[in-house]
C-alpha positions as CSV (number, residue, x, y, z in Angstrom):
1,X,-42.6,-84.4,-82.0
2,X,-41.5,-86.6,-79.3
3,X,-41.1,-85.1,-75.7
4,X,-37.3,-85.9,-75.8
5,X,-36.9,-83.6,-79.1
6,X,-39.3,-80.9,-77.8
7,X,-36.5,-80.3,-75.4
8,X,-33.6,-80.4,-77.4
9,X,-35.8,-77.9,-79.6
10,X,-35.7,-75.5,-76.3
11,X,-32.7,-76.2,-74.9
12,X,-31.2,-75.2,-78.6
13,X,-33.6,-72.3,-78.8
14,X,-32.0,-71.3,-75.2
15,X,-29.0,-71.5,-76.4
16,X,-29.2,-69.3,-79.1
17,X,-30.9,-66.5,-77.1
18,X,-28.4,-66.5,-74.4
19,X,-25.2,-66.8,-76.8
20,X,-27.3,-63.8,-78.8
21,X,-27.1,-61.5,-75.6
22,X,-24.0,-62.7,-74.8
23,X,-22.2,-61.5,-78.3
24,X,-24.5,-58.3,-78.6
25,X,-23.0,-57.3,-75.6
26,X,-19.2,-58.0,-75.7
27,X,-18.9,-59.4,-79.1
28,X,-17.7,-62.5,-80.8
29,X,-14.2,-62.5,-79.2
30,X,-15.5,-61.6,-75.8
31,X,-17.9,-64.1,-75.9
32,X,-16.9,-67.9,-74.6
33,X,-19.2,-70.8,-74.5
34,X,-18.6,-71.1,-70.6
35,X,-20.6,-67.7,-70.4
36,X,-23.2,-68.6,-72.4
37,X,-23.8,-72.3,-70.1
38,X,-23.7,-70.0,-67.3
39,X,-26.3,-67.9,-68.6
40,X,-28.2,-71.0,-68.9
41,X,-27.0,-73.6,-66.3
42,X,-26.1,-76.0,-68.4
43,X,-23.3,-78.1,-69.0
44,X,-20.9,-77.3,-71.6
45,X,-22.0,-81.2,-72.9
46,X,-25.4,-80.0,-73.8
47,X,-24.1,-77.0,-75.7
48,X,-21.7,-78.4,-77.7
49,X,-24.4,-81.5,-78.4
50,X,-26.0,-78.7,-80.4
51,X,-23.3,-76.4,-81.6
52,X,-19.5,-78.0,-82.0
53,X,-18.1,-74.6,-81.7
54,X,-18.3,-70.8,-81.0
55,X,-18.4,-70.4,-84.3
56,X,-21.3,-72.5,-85.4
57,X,-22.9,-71.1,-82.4
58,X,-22.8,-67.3,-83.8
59,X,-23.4,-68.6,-87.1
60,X,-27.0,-70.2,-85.8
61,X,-27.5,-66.7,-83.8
62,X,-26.8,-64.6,-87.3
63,X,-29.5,-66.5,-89.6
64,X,-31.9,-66.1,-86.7
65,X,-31.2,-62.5,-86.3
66,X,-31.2,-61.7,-90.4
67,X,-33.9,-63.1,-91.2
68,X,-35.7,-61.5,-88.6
69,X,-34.4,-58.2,-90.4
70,X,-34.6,-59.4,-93.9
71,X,-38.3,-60.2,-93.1
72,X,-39.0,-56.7,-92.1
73,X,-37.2,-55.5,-95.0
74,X,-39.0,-57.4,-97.5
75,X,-42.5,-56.3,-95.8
76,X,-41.7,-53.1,-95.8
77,X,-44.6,-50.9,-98.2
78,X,-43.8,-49.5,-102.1
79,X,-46.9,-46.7,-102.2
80,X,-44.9,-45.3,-105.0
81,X,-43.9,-42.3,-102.7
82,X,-40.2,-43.4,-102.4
83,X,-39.5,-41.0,-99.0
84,X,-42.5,-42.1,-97.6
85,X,-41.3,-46.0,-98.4
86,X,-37.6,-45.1,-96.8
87,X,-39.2,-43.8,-93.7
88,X,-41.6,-46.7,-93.3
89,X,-38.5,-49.1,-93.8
90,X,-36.2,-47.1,-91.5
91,X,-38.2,-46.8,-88.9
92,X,-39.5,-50.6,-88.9
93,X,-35.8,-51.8,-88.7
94,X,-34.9,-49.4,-86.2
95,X,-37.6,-50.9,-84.2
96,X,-36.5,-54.4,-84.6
97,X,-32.5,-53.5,-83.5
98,X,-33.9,-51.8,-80.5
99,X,-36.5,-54.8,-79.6
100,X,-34.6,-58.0,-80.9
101,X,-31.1,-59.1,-79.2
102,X,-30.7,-61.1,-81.9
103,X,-30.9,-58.9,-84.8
104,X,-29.0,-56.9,-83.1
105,X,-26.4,-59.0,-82.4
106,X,-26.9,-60.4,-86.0
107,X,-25.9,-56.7,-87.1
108,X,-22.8,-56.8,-84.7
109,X,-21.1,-60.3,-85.5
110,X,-21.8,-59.6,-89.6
111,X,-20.3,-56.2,-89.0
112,X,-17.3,-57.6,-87.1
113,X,-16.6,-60.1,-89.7
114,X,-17.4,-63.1,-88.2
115,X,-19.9,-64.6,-90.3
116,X,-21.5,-63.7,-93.8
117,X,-24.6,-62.6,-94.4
118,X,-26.9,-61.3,-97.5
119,X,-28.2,-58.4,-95.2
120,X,-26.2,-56.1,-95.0
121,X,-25.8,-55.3,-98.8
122,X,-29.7,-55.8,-99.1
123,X,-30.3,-53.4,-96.9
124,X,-28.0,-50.4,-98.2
125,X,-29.2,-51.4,-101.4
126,X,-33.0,-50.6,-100.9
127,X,-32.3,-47.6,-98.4
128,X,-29.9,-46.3,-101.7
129,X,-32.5,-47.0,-104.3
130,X,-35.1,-45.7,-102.3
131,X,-33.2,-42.3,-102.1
132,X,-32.2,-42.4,-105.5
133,X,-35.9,-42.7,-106.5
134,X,-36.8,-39.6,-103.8
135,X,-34.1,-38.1,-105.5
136,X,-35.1,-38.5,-109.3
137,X,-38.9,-37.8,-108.0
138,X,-37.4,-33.6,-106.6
139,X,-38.6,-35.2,-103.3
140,X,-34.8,-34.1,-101.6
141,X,-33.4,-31.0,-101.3
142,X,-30.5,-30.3,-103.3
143,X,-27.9,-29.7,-101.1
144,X,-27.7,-33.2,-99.8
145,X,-26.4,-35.6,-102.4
146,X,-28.3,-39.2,-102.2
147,X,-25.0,-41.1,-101.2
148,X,-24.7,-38.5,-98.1
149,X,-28.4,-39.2,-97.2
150,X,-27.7,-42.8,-97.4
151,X,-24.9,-42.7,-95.4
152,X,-26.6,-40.9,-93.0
153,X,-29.5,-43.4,-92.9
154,X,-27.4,-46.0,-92.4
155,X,-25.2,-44.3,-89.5
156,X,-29.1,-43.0,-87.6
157,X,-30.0,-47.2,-87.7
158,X,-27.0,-48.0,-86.5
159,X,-26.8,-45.9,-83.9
160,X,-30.0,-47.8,-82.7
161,X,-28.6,-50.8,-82.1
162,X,-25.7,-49.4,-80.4
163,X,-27.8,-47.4,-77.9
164,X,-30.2,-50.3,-77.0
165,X,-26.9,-52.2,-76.4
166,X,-25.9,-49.6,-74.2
167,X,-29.0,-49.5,-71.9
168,X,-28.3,-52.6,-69.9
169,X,-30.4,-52.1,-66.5
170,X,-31.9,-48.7,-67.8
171,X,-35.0,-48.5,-69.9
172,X,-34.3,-48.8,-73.5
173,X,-35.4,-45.3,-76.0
174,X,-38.7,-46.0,-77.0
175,X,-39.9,-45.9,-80.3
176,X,-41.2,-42.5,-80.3
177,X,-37.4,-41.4,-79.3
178,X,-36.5,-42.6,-82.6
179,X,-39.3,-41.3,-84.9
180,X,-38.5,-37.5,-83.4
181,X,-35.1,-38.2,-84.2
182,X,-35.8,-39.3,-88.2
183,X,-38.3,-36.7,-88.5
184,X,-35.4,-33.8,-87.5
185,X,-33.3,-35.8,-89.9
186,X,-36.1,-35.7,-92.9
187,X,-36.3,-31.5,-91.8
188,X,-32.8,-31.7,-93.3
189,X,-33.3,-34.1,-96.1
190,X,-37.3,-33.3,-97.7
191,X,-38.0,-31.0,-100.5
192,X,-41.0,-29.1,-99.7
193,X,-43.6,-31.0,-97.1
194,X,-42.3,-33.9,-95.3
195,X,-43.6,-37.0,-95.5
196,X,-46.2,-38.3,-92.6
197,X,-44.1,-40.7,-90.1
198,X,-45.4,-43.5,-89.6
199,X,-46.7,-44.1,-86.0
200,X,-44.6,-47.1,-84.4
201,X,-46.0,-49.7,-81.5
């Protein structure tokens, strides 16, 4: 690699880290490519040398940020104890919302609409067969129906990403925040003793 593309390669990188904060923060319509130069410095020529518009711009900044989360999702452990599994994968992606501005601005432009991703419908598929698995094994109580606990999954990892957007300035919840929080949600969900959770970094 030459010394001429090394840059482009970092100035492009840049790019998508800034335009990442940028759109986690105030979102794809509150977001304009002048910010995200000023972020960096740069001329509004060296952006658009990489990206021709916002849009391909938030569309580079979503595959970076899925595919961080689809890689956590796809190494996330099957022991066979399917409440034990969910946890594991919950509390991984949690960690990643909280720790990565781009998955988490990923999470924010797919959920506004802005660009398409395979995601989103991978993840609530494996948190729902996950719980329907817990479910069929008696490992949830019966007074909470598998599509409430998914929804309710779904709402506790969300709520990550929106309170690590929220802490600009402040010191972000750590992971142990989140694990106490899952393991008062599991009090509520687990049929007889709850599952160990998992220790996070």
């Amino acid at each position: 690699m030459t010394k001429k593309t090394e840059q482009a390669a970092r100035t492009r990188s840049s790019l998508v880290l800034a335009a990442a904060d940028n759109f986690d923060r105030h979102g794809y319509d509150g977001t304009s490519l002048a910010s995200v130069c000023g972020a960096l410095g740069i001329s509004m020529g060296a952006l658009t040398f990489h990206f021709r518009s916002k849009a391909a711009l938030a569309a580079a900044v979503a595959d970076e940020g899925a595919a961080e989360l689809q890689h956590v999702r796809a190494a996330a452990p099957r022991t066979g104890r399917p409440l034990e599994d969910l946890s594991s994968l919950v509390q991984a992606v949690a960690v990643v919302l909280r720790e990565s501005v781009r998955a988490r601005s990923a999470a924010r432009l797919i959920t506004e609409g802005q660009v398409h991703s395979a995601w989103p419908s991978d993840w609530r598929d494996e948190v729902e067969e996950l719980i329907g698995l817990a479910w069929d094994a008696g490992e949830l109580t019966e007074d909470i129906r598998p599509r409430a606990a998914a929804q309710l999954v779904r709402h506790l990892v969300e709520g990550v990403a929106v309170e690590a957007r929220g802490t600009t300035g402040r010191p972000a919840p750590g992971a142990a925040d989140f694990t106490e929080v899952w393991q008062a949600a599991l009090t509520g969900l687990a049929a007889g003793p709850r599952p160990t959770t998992v220790g996070l970094p």
